[in-house]
C-alpha positions as CSV (number, residue, x, y, z in Angstrom):
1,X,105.4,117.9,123.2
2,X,105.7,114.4,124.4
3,X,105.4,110.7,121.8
4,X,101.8,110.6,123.5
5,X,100.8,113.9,122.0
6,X,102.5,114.4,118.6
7,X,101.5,110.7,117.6
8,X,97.9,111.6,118.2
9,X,98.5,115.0,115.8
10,X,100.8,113.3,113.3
11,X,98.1,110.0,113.4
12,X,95.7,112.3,112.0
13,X,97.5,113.2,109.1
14,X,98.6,110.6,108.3
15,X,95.3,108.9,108.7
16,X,94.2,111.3,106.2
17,X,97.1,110.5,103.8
18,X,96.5,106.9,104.3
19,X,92.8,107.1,103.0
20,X,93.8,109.3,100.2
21,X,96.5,106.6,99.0
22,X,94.1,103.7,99.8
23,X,91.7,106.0,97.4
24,X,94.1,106.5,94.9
25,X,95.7,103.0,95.2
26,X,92.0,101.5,94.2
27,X,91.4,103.8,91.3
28,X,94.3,103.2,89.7
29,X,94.1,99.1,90.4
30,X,90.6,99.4,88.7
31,X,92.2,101.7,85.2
32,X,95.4,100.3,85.1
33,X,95.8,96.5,86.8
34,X,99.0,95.1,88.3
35,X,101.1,96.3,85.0
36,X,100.1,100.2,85.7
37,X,100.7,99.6,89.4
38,X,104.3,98.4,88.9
39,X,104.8,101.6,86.4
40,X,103.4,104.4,88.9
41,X,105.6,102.4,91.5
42,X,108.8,103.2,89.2
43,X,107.9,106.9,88.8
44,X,107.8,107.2,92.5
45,X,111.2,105.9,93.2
46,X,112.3,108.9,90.6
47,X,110.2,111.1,91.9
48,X,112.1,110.5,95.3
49,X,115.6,110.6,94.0
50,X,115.0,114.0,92.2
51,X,113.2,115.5,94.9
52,X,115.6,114.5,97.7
53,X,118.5,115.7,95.4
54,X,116.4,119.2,94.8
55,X,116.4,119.7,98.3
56,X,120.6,119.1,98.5
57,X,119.3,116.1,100.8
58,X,119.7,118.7,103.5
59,X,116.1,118.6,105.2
60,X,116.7,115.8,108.0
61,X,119.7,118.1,109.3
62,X,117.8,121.2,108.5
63,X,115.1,119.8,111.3
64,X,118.2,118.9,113.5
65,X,119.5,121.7,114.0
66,X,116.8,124.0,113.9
67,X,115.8,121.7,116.9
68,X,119.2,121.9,118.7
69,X,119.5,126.0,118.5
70,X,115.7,126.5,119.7
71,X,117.2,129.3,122.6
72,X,120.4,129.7,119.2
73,X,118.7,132.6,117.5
74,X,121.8,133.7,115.5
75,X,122.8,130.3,114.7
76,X,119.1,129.1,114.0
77,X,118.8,131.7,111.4
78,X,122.2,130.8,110.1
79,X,121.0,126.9,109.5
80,X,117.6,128.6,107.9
81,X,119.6,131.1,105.1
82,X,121.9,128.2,104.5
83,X,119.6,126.0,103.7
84,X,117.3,128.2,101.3
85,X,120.5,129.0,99.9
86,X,121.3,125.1,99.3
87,X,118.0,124.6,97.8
88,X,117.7,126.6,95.7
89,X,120.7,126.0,93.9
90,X,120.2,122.2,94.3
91,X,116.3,122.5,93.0
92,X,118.1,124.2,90.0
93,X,120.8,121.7,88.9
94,X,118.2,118.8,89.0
95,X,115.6,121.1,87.0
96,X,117.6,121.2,84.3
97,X,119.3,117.3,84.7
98,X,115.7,116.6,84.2
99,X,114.4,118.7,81.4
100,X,117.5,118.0,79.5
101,X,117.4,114.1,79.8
102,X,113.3,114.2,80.0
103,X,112.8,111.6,77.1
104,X,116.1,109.0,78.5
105,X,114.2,109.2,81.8
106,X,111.1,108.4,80.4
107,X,112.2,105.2,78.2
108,X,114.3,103.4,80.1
109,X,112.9,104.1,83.9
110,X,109.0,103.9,82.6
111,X,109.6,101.9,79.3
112,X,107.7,104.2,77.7
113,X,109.2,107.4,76.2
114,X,105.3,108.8,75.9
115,X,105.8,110.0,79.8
116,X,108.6,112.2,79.5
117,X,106.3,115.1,78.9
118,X,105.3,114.1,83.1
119,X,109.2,114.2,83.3
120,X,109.5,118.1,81.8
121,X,106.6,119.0,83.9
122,X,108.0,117.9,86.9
123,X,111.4,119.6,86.1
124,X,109.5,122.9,85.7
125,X,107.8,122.6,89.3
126,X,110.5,121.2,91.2
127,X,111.8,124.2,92.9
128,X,108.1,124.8,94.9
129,X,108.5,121.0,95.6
130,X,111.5,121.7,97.3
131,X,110.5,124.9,99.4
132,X,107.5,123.0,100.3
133,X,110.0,120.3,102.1
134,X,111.9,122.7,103.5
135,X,109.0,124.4,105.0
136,X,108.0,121.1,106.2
137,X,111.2,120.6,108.1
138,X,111.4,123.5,109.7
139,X,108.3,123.6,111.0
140,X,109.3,119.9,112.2
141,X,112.5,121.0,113.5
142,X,110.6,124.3,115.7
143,X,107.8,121.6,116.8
144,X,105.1,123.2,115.3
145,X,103.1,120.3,114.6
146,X,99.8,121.6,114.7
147,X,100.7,123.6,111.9
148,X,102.8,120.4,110.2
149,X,99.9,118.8,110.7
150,X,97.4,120.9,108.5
151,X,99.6,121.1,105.5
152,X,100.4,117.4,105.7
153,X,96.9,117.1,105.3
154,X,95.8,119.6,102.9
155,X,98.6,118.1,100.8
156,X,96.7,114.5,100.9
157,X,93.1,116.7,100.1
158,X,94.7,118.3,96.8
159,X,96.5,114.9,96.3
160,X,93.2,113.0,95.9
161,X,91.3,115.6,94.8
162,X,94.0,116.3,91.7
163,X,94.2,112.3,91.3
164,X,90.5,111.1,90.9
165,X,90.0,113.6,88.0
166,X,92.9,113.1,86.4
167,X,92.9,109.3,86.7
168,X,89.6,109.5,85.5
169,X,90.0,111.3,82.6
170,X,93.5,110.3,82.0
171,X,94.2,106.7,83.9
172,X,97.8,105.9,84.5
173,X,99.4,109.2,82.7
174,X,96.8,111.2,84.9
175,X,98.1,109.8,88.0
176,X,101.6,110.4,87.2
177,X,100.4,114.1,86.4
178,X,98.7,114.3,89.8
179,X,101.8,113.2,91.7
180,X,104.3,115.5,89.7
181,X,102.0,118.9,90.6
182,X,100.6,118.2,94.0
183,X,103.2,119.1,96.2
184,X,103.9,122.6,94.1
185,X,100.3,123.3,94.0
186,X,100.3,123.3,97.8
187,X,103.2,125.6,98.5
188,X,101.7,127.9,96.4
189,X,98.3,128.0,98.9
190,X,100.6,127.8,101.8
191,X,102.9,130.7,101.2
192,X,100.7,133.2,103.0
193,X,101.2,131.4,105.8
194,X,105.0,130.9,105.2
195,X,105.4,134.6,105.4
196,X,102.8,135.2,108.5
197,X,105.1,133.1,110.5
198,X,108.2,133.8,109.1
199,X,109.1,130.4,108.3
200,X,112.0,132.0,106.6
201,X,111.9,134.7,103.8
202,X,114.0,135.6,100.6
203,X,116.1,138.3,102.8
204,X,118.1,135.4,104.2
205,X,119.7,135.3,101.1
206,X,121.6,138.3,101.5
207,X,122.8,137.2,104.9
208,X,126.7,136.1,104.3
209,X,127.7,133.4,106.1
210,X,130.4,131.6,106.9
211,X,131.4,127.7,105.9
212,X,130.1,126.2,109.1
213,X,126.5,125.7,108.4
214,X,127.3,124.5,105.5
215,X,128.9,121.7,106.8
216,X,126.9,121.0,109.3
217,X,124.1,120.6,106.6
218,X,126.1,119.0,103.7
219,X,127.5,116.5,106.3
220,X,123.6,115.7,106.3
221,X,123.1,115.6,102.8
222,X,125.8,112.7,102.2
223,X,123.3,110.3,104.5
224,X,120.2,111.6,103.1
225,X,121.3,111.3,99.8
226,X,122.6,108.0,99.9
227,X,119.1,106.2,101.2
228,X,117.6,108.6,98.6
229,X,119.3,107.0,95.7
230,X,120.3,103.9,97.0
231,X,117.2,102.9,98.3
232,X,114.6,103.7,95.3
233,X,117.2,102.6,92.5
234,X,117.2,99.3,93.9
235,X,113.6,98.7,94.2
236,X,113.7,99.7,90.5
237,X,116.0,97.1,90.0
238,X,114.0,94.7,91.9
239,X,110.8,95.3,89.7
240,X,113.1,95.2,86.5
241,X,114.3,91.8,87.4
242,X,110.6,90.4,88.5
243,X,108.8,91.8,85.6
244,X,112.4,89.9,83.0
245,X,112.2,86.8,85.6
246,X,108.2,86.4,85.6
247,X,106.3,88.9,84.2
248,X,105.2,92.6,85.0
249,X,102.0,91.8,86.4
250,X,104.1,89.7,88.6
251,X,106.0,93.0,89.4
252,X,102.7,94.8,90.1
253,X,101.8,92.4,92.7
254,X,105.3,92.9,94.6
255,X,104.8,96.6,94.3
256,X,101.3,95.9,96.0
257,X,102.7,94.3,99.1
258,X,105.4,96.5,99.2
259,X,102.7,99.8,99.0
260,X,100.4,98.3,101.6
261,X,103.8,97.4,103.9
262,X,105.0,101.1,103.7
263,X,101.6,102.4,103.7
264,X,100.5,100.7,107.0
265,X,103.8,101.5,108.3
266,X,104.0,105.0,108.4
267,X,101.0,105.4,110.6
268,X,104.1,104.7,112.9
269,X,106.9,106.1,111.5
270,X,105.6,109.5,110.8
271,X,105.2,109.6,114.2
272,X,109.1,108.5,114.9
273,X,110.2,111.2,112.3
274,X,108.4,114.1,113.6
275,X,108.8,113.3,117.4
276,X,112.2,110.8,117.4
277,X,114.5,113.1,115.6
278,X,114.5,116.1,117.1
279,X,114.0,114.5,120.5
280,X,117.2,112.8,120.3
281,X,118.7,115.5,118.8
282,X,118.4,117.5,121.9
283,X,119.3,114.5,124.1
284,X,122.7,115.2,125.7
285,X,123.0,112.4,127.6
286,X,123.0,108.5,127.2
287,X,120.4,107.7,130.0
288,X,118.1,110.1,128.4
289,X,118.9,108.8,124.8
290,X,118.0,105.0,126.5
291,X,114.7,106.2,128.0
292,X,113.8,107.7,124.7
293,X,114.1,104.4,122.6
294,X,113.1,101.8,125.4
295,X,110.3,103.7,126.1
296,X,109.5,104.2,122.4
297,X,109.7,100.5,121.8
298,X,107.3,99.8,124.4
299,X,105.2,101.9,123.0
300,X,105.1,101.0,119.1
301,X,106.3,97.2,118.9
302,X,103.2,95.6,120.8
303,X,100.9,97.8,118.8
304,X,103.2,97.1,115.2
305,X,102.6,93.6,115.9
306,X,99.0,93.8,116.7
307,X,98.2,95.7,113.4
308,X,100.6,93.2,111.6
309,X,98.4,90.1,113.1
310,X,95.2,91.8,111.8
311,X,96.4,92.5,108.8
312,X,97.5,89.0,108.2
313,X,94.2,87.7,109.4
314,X,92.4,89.6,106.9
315,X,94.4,89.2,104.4
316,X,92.1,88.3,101.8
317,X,89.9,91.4,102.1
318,X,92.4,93.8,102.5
319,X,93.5,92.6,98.7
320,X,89.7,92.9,97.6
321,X,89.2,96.3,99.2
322,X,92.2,98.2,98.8
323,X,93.0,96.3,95.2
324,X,91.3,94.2,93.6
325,X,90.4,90.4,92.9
326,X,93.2,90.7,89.7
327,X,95.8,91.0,92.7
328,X,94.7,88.4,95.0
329,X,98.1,86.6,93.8
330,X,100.2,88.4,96.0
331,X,98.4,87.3,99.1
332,X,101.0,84.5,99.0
333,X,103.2,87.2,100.4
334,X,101.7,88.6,103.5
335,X,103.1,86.4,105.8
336,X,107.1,87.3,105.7
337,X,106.7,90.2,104.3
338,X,104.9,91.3,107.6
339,X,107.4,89.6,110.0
340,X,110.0,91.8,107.6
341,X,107.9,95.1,108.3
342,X,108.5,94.3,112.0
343,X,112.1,94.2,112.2
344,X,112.1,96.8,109.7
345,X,110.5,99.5,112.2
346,X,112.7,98.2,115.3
347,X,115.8,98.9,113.6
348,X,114.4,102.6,112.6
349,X,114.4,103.6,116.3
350,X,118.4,102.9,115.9
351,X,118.5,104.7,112.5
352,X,117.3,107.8,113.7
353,X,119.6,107.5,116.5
354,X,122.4,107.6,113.5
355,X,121.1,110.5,112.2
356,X,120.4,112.4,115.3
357,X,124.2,112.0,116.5
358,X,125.3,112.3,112.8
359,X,126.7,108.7,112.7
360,X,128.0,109.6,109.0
361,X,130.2,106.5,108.4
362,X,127.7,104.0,110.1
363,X,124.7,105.3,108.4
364,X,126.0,105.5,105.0
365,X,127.5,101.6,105.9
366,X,124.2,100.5,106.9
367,X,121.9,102.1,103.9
368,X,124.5,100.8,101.3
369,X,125.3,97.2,102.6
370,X,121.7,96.6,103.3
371,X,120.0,97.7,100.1
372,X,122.6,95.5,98.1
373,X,121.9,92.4,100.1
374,X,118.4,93.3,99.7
375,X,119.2,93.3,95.8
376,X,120.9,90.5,96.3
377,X,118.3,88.1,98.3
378,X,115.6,88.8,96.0
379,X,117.3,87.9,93.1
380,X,118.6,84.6,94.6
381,X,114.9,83.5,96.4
382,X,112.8,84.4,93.5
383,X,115.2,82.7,91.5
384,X,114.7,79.6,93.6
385,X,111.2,80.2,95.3
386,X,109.1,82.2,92.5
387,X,107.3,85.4,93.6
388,X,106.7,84.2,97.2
389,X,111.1,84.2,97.2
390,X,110.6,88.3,97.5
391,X,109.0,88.1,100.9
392,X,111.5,85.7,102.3
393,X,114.2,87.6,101.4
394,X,112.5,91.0,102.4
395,X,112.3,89.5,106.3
396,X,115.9,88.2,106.5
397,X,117.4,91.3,105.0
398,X,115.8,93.8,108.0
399,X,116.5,90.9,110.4
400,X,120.1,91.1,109.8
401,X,119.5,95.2,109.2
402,X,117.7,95.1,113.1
403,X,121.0,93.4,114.6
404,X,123.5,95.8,113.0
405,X,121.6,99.1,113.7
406,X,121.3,97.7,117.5
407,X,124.8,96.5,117.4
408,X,126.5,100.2,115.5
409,X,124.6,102.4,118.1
410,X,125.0,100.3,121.7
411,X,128.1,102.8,122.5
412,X,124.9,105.7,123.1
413,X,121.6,104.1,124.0
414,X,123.4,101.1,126.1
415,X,123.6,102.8,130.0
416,X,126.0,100.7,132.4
417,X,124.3,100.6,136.0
């Protein structure tokens, strides 16, 4: 299946998740304001570092290599025990992390020790949130995306679904309660079709196995895992210091521009993820590794940038209809914020190349230096600039991030005539 055809499948889905976030996004705006925003944003960054450390951070190289040994039987099936095997006892260390330290996780990440009851929820329901991601990438890695498709998007249908009753009933706490049982409820409707096509299945676990998947999977895990904890624990940071430096509406209207930005975004990068990865994975050779990105950058830059120029012309009414008018402050922010988004999806064509030829050292480098400078810049412009500081310093750090991606991977995409 070629970029042409899996963006049109994986556009769909995520067209549908886009709506449902849009729908969500409004809703709470309207119960909870820019404070409540800011709040929901913090519980996402922990919903991410506990899911992604439930998993053993194993999932990218689980839809590697399930890729690379399509015609591998024996050592496909290997990758598939090890991983169930790595999940499972990884979904069961941070289950009890989290039901242990429910109430510490609760006051100091959320300022509020009233959510940790979300927090013991979640710890309970973790392990079907983390055989649903593995089911994902499996079914990623085998390039069944007609199939990836349909749970991606009966995940968004049970997402909104759960979301505008609870938020209704329950505002903020409600949508924190939707986001910690959507993704468990799902698995549980989708394990029929788990068994019927033998995704994987509990025998594997009998199946002894030497250390070399292992490896080949943990080696994964120590990239993964560092842009899963890195990455949210600094925008955590980031919202801590607005809301101290200004105030925490302040903070809601940053986490605003930054949901729209990643929003919009991944109608692209969904797309790179399910089509990039296990392409380049199974590219052997440097002229077909070149052909993939050149021809994927000629494809999504000229249509990032169109979308960007839209959305910046619009600006206004994107703020009234996906917010509303309490947020219109953070228009101030469109304008290098989306020069920042473009840079920012350039250098993920480069990332993915990391990942794909398990660039350990460079990857880790990359994720690490950048998110500190990014730490780092928005501390020093909105210091100096106000709110408006958070954009500039959002485009300079993926400019910079652009150049060394390009520069850390030229040894493999770079083809001497």
């Amino acid at each position: 299946m070629n970029l042409v055809k899996t963006s049109i499948l994986t556009f769909i889905a995520t067209a549908v998740r886009l709506s449902v976030a849009f729908i969500i996004n409004k809703v709470l705006s309207i119960y909870a304001g820019p404070s409540g925003l800011a709040v929901m944003g913090q519980f996402q960054n922990i919903l991410q570092i506990a899911l992604t450390a439930s998993t053993g951070a194993i999932n990218v190289g689980v839809t590697k290599y399930v890729s690379e040994y399509e015609h591998e039987l024996d050592s496909k099936k290997e990758i598939v025990a090890a991983s169930l095997k790595i999940s499972i006892v990884s979904s069961i260390c941070t289950s009890i992390l989290l039901l242990l330290f429910s109430n510490e996780i609760s006051t100091h990440a959320l300022g509020n020790a009233e959510y940790s009851n979300i927090i013991l929820i979640f710890g309970c329901s973790i392990f079907l949130f983390s055989l649903n991601q593995l089911t994902l990438a499996i079914l990623n890695g085998e390039r069944k995306i007609q199939l990836y498709t349909k749970i991606n998007i009966l995940q968004s249908v049970i997402s909104l679904l759960l979301s505008l009753v609870l938020v209704y009933f329950y505002q903020l706490y409600g949508a924190l309660l939707a986001l910690t049982i959507n993704q468990s409820l799902v698995f549980i409707l989708i394990l029929k079709v788990v068994l019927k096509e033998k995704v994987y299945s509990l025998s594997l676990l009998k199946k002894r196995l030497n250390s070399s998947p292992y490896r080949k999977l943990l080696k994964y895990s120590s990239m993964a895992m560092t842009t899963a904890i890195i990455s949210p624990l600094v925008l955590m940071l980031i919202r801590d210091y607005i809301s101290e430096e200004l105030t925490l509406d302040y903070a809601g209207y940053w986490q605003g521009m930054y949901f729209l930005s990643a929003t919009y975004l991944s109608l692209i990068t969904t797309s790179l993820a399910t089509y990039f990865l296990p392409k380049l994975s199974a590219c052997k050779k440097n002229h077909d590794i070149s052909r993939e990105i050149k021809g994927g950058l000629f494809l999504v830059v000229p249509l990032l940038i169109v979308m960007t120029c839209l959305i910046y012309s619009f600006k206004e009414l994107v703020v009234g209809i996906v917010f509303t008018p309490e947020f219109l402050p953070m228009v101030a922010l469109f304008k290098f914020q989306l020069i920042g988004d473009v840079f920012k999806v350039i250098s993920w064509f480069f990332s993915y190349l990391m990942l794909a030829k398990s660039l350990t050292k460079y990857y880790i480098f990359s994720e690490v230096f950048f998110s500190l400078t990014l730490l780092f810049l928005m501390k020093s412009f909105i210091s100096e600039n106000g709110l408006i500081g958070a954009s500039y310093a959002y485009a300079v750090n993926y400019f910079c991030y652009m150049l060394a991606t390009i520069y850390l991977t030229r040894s493999f995409w770079m083809v001497k005539k």
